[in-house]
Structures are given as C-alpha cells and as structure tokens.
N, C-alpha and C positions, 0 to 999 in steps of 0.2 A: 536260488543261488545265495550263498552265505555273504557277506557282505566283508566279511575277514576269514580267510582259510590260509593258515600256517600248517604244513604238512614236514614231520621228520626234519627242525629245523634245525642246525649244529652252527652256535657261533664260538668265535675266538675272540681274546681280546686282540687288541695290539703287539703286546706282547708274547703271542701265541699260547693263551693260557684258554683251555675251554670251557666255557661256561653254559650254555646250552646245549644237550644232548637228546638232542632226536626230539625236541617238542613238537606238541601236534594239538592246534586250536584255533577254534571256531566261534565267528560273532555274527551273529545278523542284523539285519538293518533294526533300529529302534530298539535293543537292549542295552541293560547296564550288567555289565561283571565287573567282578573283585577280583583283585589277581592279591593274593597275599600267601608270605611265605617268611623262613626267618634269611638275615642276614646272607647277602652270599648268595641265594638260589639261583639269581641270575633276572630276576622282576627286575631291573633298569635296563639290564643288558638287552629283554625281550622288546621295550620299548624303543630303545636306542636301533635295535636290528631294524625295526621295523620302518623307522622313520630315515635310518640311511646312515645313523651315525659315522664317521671315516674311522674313527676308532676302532671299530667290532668289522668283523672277517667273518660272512656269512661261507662256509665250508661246504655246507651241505643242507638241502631241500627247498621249500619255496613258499615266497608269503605270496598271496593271491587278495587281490583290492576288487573288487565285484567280477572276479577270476580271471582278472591279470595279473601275472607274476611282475612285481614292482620291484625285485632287486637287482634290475641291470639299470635304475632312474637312479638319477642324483635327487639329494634329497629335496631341491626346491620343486624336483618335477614330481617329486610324491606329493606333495604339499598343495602344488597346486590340483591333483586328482583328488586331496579330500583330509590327506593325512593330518593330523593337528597332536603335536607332540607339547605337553605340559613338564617343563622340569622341575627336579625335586627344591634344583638351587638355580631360581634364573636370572640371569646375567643383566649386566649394564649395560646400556649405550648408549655414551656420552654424546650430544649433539644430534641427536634423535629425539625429535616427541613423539610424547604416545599418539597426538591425532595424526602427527605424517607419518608414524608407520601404519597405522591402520590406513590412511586412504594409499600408500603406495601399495600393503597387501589386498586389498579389494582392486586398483587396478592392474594388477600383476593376475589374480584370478579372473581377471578380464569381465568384473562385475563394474565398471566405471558407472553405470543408468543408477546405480545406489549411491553414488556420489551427490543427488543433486539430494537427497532425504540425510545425510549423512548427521547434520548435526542434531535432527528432532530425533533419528533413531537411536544415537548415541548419546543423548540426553535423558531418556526414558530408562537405556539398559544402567547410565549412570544412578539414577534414583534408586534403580532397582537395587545396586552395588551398593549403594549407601555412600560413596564417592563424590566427592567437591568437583565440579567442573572446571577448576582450575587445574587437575591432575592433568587434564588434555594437553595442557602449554609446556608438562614437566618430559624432561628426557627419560627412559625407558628403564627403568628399576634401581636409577642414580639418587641413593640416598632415600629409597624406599624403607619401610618398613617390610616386615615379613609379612604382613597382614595385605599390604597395598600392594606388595608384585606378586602373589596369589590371585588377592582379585583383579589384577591387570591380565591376567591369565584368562580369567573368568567372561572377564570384558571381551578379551581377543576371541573367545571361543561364540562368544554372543555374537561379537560382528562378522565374525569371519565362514560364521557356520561350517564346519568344516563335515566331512560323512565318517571319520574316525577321528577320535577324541581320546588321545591316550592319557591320562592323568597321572605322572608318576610322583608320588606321595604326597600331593596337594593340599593334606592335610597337616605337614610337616611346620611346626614353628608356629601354629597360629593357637592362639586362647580363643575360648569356646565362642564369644561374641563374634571374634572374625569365623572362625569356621562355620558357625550357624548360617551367616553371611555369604559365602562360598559355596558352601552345600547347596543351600537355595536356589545358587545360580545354576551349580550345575545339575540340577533337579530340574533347574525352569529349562535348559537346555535340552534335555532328555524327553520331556513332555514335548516340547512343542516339535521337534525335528525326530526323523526317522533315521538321527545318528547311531551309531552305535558307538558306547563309553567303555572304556577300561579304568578301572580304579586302582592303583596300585598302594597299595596303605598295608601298614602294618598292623593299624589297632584295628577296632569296634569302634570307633567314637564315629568318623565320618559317615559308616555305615547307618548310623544311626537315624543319618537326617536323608542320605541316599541310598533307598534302595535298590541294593542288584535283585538282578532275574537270578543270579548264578552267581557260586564264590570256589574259586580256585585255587588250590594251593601248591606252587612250585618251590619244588625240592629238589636239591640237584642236578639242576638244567632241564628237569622237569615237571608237567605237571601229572601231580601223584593222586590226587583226590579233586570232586568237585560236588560240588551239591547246591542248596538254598540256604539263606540267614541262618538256618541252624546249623552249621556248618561255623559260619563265623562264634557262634556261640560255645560249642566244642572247643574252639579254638582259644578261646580265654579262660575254661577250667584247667585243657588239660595243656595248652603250649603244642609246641612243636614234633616235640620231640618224636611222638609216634609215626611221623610222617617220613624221619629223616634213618637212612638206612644207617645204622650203626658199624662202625669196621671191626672185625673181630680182635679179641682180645688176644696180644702177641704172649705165644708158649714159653 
C-alpha cells in the first residue's frame, strides 16, 4: 500500500480560480521526491490541498494517507495521522516558545512517555542544527532569521517524526551554509525514519545535498513528467518551457 495515493485531484483556490487538474501521485513509505515546476503550476497549492489548507476547495478526487481518504479531516486531525506540512514563509507566534510548542505537539500526538527524554533528545537534534539552546526559550519565528525558521522546521520535523513530510520550498531565503545545514537534517530524517519526503524547490541547489528516488514536474495542475536526478539536470539546460503547453498563436 503506497503510503501517499493522490488520484484525479481538482483544486480551487478561494476565489474559485483552478489550479489543480486531475493530478494523480504516489509516495511510499521511505522515499524522497522532488516536486518542481515553474511559477504558478500549482506545487503550493498541492501541498496546501493536502494538508487541509481552508483556502483551496478540493472539487474533485481523493488523497489517500496509508488508504484513508483524509479530505473530510480538518487539518489538525491530518496532522495528528502523520501529515507535517513545511511553509515556504513561516509565520510568527508571539507568546509561544519554541520548547512549548513542541511538548504541546508531542502531547497532542498523544506521545506524552517522550516527554520525560525531552530535553536530552532535543539537545542532540539541537547540536545536530548547529542551533544555541537558548532558541528553546525564543517565541516561534518572532524576529527569526530565514536561516533559523527553516531550521526551526527542521527541528519540528526531528521531534515530531511525522509519516509525511511536505517541504514546500525549504530551500527558499537561505545561503549555502544554512542550507548545507537544513539539507542535512532533512537527509538525517529520511535515513533514519520510513517517512516519506516531498521537496518542492525550484532550483538544483537543495537537490544537491538531498537526494530524491524520483523528480517531478508539474505543469498546469499537473504532473507532466517524472523521472531520476537527471531529470533535474534537464531542467537547468533547457528550463521549462518544453513542459509547459504553449496556447496557440491568435489568427
């Protein structure tokens, strides 16, 4: 059983604009893919559908979570089955630290018996992030750097193990030190758990340090091609364009 089965998916935005047409994709337990595509395809929206966004109006088909169709859950009930959604731009929250949100989402996942390892474990992933353990005491991406709510990302995704790991453009805003940084983690995540990752990035760079099984490219609310890193490599001679249907030229 696939671990992510998206069949004939059709989203809208808010404003009744379609962005997703008839997508249809598949992850299993312990792979990484690439979801890349240009501008517009609809790679956020995919993410955003999946995870429950209130924004986007699933119309038509069905995401399947180890083949339960999870679009009649709100999104905290996806969240707790596994879903782990990475934003491009993540938000503030004032009067929030980072260490009480993490032990309220570990006992909200009803993991509380990780509570009493809590600081040695988040000590270690912290070394590992290259991270000051005073970040613990700071409220939640308030006055971050781009570099430090990526890897506050990173971190959440370490503790919280989740069974899907959407990453949407994770490598967005960060020079190469922090990204080296980030990839790492999300590399050391991928190894050690039978997650399965989505990448959604635009460049090669991130790819660099994270290898996918498989690199996809959606065009048009769909995806039009898929293959392996050579695929990604296509994709920095020749661009987009060959992917994306051209409208004909008015008489």
């Amino acid at each position: 059983m696939d671990l992510l089965e998206i069949n004939n998916l059709w989203v809208n935005t808010h404003d009744n604009k379609e962005i997703l047409k008839g997508l249809n994709f598949k992850v299993n337990k312990g792979e990484v893919h690439a979801l890349m595509g240009p501008n517009g395809s609809g790679k956020s929206t995919l993410a955003f559908a999946v995870a429950g966004h209130p924004k986007y109006t699933v119309t038509k088909g069905e995401v399947l979570l180890n083949g339960e169709n999870i679009l009649n859950l709100k999104p905290h009930q996806r969240a707790s089955k596994g879903v782990f959604l990475a934003f491009q731009y993540p938000v503030a929250i004032p009067g929030v630290t980072v260490s009480n949100f993490l032990r309220h989402a570990l006992k909200a996942l009803g993991r509380e018996s990780e509570l009493k390892d809590f600081r040695k474990t988040v000590k270690a992933k912290l070394a590992e992030l290259k991270i000051d353990e005073s970040f613990m005491s700071r409220n939640i991406n308030e006055g971050f750097s781009g570099g430090e709510k990526k890897r506050l990302e990173v971190l959440q995704l370490a503790i919280l193990k989740p069974k899907l790991a959407l990453m949407d453009e994770t490598d967005s805003g960060l020079d190469i030190d922090a990204l080296k940084i980030v990839a790492s983690g999300i590399e050391r995540f991928a190894q050690e758990s039978e997650a399965g990752v989505v990448l959604i990035t635009h460049y090669q760079r991130l790819l660099n340090f994270v290898k996918p099984r498989f690199v996809h490219i959606l065009a048009e609310g769909k995806i039009v091609a898929s293959g392996d890193t050579r695929l990604v490599e296509q994709l920095e001679r020749e661009g987009y364009e060959k992917f994306v249907t051209k409208a004909p030229t008015p008489a």
